[in-house]
mmCIF file of the N, C-alpha and C atoms, coordinates in Angstrom:
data_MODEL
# 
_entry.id   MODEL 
# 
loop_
_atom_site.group_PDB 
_atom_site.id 
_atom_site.type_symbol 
_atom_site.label_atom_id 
_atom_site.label_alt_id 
_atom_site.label_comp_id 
_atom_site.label_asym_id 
_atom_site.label_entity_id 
_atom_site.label_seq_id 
_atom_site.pdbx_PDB_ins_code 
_atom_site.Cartn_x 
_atom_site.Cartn_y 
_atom_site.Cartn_z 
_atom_site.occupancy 
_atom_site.B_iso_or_equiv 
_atom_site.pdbx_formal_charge 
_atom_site.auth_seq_id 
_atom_site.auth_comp_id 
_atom_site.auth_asym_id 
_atom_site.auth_atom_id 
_atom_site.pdbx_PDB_model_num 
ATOM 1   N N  . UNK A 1 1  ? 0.840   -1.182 0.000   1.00 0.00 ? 1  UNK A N  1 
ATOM 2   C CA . UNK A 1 1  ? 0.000   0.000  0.000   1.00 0.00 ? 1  UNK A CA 1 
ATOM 3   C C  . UNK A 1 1  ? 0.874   1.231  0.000   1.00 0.00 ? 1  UNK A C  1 
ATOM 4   N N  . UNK A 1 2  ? 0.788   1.925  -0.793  1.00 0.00 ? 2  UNK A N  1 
ATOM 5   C CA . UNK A 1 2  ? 1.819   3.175  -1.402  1.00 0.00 ? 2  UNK A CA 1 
ATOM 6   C C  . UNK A 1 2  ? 1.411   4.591  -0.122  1.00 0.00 ? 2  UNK A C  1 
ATOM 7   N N  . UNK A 1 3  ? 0.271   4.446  -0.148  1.00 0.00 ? 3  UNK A N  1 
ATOM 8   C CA . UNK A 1 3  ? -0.390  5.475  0.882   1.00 0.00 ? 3  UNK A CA 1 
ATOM 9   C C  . UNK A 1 3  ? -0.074  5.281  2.178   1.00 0.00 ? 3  UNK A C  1 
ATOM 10  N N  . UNK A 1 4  ? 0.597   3.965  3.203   1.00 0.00 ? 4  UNK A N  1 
ATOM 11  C CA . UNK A 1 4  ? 0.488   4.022  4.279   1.00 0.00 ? 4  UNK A CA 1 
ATOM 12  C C  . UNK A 1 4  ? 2.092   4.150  4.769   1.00 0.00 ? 4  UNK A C  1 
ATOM 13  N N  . UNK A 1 5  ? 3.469   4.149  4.121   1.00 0.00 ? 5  UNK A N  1 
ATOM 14  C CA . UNK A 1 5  ? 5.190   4.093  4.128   1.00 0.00 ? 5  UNK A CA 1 
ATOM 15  C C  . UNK A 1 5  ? 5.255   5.371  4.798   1.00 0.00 ? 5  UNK A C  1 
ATOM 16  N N  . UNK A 1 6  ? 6.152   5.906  5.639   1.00 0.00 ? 6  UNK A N  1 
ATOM 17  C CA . UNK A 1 6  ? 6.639   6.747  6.322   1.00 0.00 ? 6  UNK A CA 1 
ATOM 18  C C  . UNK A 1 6  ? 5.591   7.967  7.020   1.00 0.00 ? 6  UNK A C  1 
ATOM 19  N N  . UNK A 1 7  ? 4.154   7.133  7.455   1.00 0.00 ? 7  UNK A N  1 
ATOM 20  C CA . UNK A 1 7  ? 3.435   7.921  8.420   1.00 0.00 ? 7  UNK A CA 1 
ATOM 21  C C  . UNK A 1 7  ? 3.278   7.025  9.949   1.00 0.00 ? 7  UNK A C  1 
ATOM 22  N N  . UNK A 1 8  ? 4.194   6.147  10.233  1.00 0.00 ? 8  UNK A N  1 
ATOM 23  C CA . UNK A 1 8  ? 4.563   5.617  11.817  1.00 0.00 ? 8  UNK A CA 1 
ATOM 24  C C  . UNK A 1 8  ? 3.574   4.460  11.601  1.00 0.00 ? 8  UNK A C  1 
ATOM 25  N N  . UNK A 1 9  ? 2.240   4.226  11.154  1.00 0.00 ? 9  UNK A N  1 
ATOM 26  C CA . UNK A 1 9  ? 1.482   3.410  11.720  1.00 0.00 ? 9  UNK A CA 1 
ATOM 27  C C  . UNK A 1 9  ? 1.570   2.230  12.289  1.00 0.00 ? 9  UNK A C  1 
ATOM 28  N N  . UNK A 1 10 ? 2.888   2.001  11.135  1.00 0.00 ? 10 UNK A N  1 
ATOM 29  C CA . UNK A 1 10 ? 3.452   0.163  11.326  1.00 0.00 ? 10 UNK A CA 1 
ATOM 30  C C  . UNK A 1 10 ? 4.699   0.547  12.269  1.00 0.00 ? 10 UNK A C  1 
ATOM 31  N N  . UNK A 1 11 ? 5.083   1.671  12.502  1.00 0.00 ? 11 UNK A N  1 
ATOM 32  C CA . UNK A 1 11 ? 6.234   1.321  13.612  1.00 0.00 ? 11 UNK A CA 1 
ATOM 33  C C  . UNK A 1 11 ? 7.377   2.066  12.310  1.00 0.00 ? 11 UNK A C  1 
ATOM 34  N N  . UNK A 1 12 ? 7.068   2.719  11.330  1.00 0.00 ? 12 UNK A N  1 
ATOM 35  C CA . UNK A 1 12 ? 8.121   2.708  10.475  1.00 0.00 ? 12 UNK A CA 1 
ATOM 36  C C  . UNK A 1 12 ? 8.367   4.473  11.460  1.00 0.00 ? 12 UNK A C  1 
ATOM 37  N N  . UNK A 1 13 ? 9.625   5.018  10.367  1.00 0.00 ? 13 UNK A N  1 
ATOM 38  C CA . UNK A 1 13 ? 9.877   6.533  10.336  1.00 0.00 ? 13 UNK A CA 1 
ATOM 39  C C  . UNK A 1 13 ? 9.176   7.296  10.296  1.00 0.00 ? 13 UNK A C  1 
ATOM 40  N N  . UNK A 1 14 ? 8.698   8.858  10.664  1.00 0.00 ? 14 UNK A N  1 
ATOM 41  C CA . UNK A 1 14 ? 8.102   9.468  10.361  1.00 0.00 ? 14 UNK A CA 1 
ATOM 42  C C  . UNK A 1 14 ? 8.755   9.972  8.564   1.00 0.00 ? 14 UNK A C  1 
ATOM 43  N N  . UNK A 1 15 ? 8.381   10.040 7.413   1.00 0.00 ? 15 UNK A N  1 
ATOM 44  C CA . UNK A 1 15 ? 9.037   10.482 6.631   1.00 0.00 ? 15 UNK A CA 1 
ATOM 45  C C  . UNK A 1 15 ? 8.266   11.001 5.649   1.00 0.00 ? 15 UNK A C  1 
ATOM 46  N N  . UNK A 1 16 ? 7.621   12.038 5.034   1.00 0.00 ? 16 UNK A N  1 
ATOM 47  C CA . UNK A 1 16 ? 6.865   12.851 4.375   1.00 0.00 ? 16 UNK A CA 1 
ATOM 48  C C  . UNK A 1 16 ? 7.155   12.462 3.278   1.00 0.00 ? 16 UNK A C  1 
ATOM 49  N N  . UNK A 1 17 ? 8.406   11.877 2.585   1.00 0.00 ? 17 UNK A N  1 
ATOM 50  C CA . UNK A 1 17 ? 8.418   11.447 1.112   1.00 0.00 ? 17 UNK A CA 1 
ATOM 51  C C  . UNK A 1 17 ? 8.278   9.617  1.003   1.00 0.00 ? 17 UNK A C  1 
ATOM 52  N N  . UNK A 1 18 ? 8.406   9.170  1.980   1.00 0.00 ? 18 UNK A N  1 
ATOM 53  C CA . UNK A 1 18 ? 8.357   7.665  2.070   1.00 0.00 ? 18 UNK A CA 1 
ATOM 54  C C  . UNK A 1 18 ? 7.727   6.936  0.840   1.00 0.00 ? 18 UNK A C  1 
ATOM 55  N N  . UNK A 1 19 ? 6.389   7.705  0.685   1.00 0.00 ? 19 UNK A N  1 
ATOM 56  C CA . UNK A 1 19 ? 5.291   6.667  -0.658  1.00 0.00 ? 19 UNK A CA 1 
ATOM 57  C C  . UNK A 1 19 ? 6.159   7.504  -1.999  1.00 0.00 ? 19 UNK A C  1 
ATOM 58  N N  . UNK A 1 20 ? 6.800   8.375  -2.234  1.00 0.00 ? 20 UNK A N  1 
ATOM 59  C CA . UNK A 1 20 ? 7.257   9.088  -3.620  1.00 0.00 ? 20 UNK A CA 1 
ATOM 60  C C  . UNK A 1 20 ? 8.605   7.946  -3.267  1.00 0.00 ? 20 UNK A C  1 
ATOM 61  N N  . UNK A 1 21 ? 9.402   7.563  -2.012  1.00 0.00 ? 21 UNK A N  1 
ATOM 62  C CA . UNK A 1 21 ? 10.895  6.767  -2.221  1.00 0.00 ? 21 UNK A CA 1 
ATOM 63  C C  . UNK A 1 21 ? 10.464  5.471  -2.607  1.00 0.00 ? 21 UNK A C  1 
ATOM 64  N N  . UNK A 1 22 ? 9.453   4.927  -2.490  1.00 0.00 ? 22 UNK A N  1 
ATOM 65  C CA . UNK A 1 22 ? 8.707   3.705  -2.456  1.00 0.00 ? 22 UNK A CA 1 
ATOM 66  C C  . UNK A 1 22 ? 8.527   2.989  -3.611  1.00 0.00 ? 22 UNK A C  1 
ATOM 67  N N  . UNK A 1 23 ? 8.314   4.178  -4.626  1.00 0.00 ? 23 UNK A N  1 
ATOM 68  C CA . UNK A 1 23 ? 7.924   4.146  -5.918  1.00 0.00 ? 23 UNK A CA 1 
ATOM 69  C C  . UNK A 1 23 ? 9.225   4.417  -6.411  1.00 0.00 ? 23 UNK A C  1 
ATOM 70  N N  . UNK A 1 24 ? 10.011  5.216  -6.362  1.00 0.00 ? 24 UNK A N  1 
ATOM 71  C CA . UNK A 1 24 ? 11.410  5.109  -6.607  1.00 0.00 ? 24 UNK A CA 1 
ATOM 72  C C  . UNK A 1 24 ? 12.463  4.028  -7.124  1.00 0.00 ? 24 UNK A C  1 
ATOM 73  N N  . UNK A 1 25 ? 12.298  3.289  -5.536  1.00 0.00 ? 25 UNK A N  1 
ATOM 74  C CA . UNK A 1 25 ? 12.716  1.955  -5.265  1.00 0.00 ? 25 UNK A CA 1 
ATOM 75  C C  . UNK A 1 25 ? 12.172  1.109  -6.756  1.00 0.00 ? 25 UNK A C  1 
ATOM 76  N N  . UNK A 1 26 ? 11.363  0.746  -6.430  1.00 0.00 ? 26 UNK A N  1 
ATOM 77  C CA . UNK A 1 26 ? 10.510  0.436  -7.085  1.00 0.00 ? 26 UNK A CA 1 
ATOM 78  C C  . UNK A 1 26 ? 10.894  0.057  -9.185  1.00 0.00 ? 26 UNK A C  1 
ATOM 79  N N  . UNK A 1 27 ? 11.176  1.402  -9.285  1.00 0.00 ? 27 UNK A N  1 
ATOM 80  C CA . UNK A 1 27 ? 11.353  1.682  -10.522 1.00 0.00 ? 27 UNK A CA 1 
ATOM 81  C C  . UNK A 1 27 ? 12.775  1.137  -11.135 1.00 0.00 ? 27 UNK A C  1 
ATOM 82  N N  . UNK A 1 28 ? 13.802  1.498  -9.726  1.00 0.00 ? 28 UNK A N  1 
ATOM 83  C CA . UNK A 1 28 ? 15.115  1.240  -9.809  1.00 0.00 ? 28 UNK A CA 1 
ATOM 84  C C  . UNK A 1 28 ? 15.626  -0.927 -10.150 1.00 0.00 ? 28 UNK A C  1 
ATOM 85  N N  . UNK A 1 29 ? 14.363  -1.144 -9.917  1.00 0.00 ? 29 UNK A N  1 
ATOM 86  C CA . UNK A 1 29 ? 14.157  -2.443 -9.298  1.00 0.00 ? 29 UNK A CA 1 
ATOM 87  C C  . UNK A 1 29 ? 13.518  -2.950 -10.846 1.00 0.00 ? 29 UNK A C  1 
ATOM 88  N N  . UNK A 1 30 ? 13.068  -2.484 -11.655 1.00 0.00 ? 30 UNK A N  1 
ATOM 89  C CA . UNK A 1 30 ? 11.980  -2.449 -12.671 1.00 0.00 ? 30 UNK A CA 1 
ATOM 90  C C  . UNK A 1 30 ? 12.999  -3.068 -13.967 1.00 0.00 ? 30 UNK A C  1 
ATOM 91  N N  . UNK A 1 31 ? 12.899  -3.990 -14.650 1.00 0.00 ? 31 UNK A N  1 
ATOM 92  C CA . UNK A 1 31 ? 13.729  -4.719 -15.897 1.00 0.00 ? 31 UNK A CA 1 
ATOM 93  C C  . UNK A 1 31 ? 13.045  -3.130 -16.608 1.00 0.00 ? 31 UNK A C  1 
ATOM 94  N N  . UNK A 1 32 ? 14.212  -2.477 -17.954 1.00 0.00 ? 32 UNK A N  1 
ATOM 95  C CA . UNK A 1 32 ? 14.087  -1.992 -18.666 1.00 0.00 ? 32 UNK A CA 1 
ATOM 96  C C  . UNK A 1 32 ? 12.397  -2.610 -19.556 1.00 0.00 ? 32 UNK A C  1 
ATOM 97  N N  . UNK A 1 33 ? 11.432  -1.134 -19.822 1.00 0.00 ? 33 UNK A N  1 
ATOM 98  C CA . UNK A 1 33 ? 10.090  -1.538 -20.541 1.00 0.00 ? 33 UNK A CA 1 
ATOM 99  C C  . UNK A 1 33 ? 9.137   -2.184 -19.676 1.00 0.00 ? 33 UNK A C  1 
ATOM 100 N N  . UNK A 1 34 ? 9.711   -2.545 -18.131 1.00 0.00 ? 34 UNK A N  1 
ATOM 101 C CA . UNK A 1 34 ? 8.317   -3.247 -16.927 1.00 0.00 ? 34 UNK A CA 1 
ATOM 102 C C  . UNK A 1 34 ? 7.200   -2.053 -16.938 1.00 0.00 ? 34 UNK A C  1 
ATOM 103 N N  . UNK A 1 35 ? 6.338   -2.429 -16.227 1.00 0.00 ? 35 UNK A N  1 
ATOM 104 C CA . UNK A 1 35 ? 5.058   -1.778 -15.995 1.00 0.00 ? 35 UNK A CA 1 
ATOM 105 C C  . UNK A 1 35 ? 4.729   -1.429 -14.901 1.00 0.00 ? 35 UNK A C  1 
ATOM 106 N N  . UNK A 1 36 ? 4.315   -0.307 -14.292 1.00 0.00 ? 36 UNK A N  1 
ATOM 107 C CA . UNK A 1 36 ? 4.003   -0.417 -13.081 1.00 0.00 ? 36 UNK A CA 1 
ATOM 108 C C  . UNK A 1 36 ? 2.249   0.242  -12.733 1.00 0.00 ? 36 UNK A C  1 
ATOM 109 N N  . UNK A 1 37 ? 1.217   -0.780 -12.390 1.00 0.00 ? 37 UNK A N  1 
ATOM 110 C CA . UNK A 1 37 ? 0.106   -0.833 -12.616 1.00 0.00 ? 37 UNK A CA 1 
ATOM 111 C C  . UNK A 1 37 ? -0.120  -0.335 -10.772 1.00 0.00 ? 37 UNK A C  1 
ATOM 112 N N  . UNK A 1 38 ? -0.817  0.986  -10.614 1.00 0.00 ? 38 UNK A N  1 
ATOM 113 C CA . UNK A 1 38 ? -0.841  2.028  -9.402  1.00 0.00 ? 38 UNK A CA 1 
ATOM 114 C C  . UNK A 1 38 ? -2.168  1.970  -9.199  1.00 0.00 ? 38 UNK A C  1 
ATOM 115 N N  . UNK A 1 39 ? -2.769  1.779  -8.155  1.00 0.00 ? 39 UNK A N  1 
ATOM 116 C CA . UNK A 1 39 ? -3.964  2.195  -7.499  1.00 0.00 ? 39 UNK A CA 1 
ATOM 117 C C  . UNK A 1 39 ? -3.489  3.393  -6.347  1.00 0.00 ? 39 UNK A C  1 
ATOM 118 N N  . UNK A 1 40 ? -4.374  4.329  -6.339  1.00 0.00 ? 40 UNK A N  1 
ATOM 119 C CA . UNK A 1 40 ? -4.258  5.147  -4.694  1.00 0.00 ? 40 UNK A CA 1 
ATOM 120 C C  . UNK A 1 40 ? -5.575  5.870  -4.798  1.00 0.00 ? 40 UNK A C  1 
ATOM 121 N N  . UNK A 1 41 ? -5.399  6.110  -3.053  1.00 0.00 ? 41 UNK A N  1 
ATOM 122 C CA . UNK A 1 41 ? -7.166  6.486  -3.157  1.00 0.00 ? 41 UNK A CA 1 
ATOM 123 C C  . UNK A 1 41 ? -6.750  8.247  -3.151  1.00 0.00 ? 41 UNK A C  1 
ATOM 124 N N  . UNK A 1 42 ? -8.166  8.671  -3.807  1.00 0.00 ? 42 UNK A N  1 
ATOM 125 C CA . UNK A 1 42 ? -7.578  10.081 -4.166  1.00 0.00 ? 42 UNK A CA 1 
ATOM 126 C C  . UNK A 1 42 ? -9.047  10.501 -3.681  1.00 0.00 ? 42 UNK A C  1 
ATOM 127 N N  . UNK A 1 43 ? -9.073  11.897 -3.819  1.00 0.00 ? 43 UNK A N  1 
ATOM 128 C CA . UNK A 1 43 ? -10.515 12.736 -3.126  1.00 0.00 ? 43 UNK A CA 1 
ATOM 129 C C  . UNK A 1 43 ? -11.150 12.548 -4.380  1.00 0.00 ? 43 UNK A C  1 
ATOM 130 N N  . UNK A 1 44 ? -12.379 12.171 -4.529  1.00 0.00 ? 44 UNK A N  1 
ATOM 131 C CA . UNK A 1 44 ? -13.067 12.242 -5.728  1.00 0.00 ? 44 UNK A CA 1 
ATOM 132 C C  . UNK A 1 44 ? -14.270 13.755 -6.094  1.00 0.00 ? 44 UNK A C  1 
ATOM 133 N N  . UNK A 1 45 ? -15.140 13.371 -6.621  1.00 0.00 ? 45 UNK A N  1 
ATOM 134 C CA . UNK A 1 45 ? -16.085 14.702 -6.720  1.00 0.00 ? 45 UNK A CA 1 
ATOM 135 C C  . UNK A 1 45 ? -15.517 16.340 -7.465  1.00 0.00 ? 45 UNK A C  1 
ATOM 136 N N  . UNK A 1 46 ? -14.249 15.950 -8.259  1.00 0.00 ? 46 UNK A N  1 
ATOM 137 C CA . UNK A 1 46 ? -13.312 16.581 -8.420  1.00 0.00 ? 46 UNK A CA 1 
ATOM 138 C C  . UNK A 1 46 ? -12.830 17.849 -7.633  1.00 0.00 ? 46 UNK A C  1 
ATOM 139 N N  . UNK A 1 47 ? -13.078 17.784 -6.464  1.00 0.00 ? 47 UNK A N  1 
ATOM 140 C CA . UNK A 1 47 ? -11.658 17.927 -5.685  1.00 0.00 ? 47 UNK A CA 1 
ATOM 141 C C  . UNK A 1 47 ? -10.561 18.283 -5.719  1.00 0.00 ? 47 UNK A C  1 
ATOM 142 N N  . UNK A 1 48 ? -10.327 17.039 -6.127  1.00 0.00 ? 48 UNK A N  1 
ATOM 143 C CA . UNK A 1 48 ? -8.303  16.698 -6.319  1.00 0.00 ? 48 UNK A CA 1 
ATOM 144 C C  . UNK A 1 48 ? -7.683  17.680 -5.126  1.00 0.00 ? 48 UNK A C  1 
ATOM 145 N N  . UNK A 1 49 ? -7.707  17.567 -3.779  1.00 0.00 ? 49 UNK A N  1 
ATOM 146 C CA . UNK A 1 49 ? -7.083  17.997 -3.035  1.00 0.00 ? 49 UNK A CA 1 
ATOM 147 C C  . UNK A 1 49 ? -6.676  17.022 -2.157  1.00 0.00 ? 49 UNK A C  1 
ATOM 148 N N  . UNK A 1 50 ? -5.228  16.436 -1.901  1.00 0.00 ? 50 UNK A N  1 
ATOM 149 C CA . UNK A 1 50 ? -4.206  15.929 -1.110  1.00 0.00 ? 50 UNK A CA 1 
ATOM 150 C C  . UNK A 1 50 ? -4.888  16.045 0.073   1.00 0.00 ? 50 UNK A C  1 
ATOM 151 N N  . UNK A 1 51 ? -4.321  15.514 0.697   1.00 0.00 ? 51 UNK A N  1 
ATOM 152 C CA . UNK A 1 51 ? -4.458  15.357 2.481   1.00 0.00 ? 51 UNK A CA 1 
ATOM 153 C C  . UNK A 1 51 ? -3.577  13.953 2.702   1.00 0.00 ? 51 UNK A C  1 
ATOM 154 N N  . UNK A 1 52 ? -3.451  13.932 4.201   1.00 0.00 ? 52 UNK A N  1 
ATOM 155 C CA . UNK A 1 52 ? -2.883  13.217 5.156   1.00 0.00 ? 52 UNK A CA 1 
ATOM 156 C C  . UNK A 1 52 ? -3.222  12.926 6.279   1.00 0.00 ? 52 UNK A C  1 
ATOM 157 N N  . UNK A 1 53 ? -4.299  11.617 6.319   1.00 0.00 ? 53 UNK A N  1 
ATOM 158 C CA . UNK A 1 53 ? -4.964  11.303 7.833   1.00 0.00 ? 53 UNK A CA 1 
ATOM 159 C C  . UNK A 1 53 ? -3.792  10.522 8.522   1.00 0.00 ? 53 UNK A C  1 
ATOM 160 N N  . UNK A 1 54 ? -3.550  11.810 9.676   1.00 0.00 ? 54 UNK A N  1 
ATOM 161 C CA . UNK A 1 54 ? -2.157  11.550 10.075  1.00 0.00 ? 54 UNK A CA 1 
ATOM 162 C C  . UNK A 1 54 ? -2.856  9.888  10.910  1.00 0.00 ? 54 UNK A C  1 
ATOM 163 N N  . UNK A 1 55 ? -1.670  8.755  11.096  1.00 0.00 ? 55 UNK A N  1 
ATOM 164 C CA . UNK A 1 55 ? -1.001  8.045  10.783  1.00 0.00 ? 55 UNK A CA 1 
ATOM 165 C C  . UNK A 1 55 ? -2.056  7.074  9.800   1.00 0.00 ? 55 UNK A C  1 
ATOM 166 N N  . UNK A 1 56 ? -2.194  7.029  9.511   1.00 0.00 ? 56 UNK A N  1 
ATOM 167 C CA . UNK A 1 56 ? -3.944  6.308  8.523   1.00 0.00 ? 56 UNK A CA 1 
ATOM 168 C C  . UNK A 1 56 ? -3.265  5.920  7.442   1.00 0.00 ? 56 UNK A C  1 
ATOM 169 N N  . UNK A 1 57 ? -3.786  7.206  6.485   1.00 0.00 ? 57 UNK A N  1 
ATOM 170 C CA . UNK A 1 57 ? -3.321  6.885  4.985   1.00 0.00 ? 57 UNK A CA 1 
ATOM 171 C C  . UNK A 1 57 ? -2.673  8.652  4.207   1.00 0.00 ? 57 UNK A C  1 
ATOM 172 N N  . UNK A 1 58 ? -2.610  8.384  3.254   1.00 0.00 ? 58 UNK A N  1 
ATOM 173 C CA . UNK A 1 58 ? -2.571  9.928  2.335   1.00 0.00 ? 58 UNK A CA 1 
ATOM 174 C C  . UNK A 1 58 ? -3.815  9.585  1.173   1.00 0.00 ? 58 UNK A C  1 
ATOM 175 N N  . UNK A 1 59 ? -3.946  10.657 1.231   1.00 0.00 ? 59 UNK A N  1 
ATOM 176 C CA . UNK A 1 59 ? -5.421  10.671 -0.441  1.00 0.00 ? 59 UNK A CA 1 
ATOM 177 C C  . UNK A 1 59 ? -4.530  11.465 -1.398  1.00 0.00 ? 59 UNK A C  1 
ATOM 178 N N  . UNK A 1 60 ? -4.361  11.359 -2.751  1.00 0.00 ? 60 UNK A N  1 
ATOM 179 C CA . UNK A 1 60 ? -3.623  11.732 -3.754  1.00 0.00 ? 60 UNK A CA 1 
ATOM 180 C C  . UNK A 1 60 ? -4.611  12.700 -4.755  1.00 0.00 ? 60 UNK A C  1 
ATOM 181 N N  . UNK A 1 61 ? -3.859  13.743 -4.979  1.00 0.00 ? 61 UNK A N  1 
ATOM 182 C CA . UNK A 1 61 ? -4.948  15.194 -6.129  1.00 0.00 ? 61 UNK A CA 1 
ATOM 183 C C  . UNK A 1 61 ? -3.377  14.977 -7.343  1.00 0.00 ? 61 UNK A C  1 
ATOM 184 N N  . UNK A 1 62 ? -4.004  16.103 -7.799  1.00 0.00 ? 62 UNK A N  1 
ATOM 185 C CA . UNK A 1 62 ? -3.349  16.107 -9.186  1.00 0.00 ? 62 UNK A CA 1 
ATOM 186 C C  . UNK A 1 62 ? -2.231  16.761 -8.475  1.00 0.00 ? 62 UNK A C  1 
ATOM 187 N N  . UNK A 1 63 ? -1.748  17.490 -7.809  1.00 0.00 ? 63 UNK A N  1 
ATOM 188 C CA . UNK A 1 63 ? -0.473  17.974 -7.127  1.00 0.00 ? 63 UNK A CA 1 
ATOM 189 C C  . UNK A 1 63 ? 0.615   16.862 -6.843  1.00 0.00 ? 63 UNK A C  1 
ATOM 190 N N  . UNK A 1 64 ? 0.372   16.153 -6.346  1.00 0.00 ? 64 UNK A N  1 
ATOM 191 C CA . UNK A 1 64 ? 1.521   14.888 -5.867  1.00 0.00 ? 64 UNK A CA 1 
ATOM 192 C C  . UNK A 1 64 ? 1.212   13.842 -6.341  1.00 0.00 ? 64 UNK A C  1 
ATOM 193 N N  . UNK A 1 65 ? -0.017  13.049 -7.233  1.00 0.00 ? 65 UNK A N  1 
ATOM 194 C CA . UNK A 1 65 ? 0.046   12.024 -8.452  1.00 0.00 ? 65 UNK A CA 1 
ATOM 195 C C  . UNK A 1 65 ? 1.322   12.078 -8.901  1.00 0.00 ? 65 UNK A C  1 
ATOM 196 N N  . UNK A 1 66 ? 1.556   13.184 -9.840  1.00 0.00 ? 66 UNK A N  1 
ATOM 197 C CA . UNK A 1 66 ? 3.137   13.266 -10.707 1.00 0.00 ? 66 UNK A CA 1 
ATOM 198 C C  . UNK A 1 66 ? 3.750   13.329 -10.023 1.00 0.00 ? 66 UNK A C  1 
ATOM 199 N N  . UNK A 1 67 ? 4.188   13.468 -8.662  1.00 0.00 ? 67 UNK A N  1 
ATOM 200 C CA . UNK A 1 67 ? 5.607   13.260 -7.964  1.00 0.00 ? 67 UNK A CA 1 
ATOM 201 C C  . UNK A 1 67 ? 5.714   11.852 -7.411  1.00 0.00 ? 67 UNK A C  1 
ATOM 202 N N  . UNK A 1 68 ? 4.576   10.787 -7.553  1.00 0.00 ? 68 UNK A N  1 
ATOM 203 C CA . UNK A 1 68 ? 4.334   9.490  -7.706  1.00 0.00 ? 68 UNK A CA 1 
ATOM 204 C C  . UNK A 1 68 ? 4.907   8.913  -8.889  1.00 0.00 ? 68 UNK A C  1 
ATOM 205 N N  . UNK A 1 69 ? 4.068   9.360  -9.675  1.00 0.00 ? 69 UNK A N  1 
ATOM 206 C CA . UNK A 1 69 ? 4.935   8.719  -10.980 1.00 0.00 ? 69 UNK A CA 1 
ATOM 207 C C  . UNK A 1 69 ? 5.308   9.114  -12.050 1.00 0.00 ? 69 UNK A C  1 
ATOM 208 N N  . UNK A 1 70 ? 6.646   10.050 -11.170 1.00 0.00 ? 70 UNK A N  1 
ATOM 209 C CA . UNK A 1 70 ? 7.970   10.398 -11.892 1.00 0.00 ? 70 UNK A CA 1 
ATOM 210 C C  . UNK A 1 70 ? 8.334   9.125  -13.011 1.00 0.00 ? 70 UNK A C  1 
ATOM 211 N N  . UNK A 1 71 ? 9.071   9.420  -13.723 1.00 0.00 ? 71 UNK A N  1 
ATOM 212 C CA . UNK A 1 71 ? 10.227  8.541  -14.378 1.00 0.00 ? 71 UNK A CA 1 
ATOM 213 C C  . UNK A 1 71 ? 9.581   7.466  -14.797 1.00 0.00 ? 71 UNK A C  1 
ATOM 214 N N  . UNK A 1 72 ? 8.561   7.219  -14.828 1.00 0.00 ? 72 UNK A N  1 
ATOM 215 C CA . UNK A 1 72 ? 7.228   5.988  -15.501 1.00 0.00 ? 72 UNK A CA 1 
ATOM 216 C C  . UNK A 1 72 ? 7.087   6.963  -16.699 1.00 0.00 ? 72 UNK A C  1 
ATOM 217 N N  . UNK A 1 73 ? 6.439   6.322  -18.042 1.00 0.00 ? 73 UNK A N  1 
ATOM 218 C CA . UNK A 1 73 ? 6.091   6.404  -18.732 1.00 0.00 ? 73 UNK A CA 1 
ATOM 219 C C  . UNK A 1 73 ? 4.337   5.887  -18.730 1.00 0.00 ? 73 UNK A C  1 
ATOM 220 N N  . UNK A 1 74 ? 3.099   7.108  -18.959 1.00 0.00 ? 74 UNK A N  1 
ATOM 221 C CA . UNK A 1 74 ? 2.006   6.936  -18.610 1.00 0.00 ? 74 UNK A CA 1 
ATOM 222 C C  . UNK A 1 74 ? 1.889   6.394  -20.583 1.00 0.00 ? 74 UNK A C  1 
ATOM 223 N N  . UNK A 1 75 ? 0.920   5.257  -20.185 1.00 0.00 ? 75 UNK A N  1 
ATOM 224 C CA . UNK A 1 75 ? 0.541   4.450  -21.686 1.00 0.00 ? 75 UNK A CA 1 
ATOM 225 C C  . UNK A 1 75 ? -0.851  4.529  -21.827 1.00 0.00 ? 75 UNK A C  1 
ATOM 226 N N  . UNK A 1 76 ? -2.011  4.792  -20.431 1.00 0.00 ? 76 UNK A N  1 
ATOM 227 C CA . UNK A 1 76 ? -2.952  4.691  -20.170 1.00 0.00 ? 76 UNK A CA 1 
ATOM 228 C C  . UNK A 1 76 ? -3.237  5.776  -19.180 1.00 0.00 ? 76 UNK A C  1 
ATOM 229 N N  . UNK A 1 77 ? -4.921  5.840  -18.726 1.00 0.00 ? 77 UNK A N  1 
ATOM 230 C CA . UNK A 1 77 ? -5.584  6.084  -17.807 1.00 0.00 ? 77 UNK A CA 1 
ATOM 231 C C  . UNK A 1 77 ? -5.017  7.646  -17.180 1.00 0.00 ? 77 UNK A C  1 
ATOM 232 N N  . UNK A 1 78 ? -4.326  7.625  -15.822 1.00 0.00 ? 78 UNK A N  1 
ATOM 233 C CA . UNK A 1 78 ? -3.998  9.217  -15.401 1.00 0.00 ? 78 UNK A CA 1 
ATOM 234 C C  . UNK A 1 78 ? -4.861  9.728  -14.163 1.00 0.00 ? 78 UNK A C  1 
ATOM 235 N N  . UNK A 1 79 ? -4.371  10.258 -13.306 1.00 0.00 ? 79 UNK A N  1 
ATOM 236 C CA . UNK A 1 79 ? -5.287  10.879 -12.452 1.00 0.00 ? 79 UNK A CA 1 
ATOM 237 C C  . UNK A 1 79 ? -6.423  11.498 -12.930 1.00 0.00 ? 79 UNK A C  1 
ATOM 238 N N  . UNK A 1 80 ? -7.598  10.442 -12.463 1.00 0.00 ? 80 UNK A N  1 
ATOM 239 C CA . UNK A 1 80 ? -8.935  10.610 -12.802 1.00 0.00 ? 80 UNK A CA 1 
ATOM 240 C C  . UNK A 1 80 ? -9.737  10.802 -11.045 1.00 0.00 ? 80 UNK A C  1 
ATOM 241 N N  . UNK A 1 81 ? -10.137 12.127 -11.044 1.00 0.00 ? 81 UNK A N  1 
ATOM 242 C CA . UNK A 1 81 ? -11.217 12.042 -9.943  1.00 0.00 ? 81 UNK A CA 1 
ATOM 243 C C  . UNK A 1 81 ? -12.801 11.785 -10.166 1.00 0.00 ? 81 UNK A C  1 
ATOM 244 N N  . UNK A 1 82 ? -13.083 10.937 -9.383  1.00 0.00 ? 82 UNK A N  1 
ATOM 245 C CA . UNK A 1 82 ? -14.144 9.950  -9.835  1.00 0.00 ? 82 UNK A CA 1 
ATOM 246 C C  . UNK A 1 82 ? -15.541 11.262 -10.048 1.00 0.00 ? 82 UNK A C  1 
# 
């Protein structure tokens, strides 16, 4: 779960970029041409405004989507608020 890395819940760090290093990792880890297929829950009703239910989860807007997925190549779909 991309939304729950560096807000303590599990005992981890406090770390404000944790779910953007996550995805990072991630990529670094990725065979040249892999895919990386993303769910996150985002504010719907178009919205698109971020938040952080401190230690819970994060909700994703069009502001920090793209600092998610940097360095991916989008083939499909895109931050859609429902």
């Amino acid at each position: 779960s991309l939304e729950h890395p560096g807000l303590g819940r599990y005992g981890d760090a406090l770390n404000p970029w944790a779910d953007l290093i996550a995805v990072a990792r991630g990529y670094c880890a990725t065979k040249p041409g892999g895919y990386l297929g993303l769910g996150m829950p985002s504010q719907g009703g178009g919205k698109g405004r971020e938040s952080v239910i401190f230690n819970e989860c994060r909700t994703y807007g069009p502001i920090r989507w793209p600092l998610v997925s940097a360095n991916w190549r989008q083939i499909d779909g895109g931050y859609n608020p429902l």
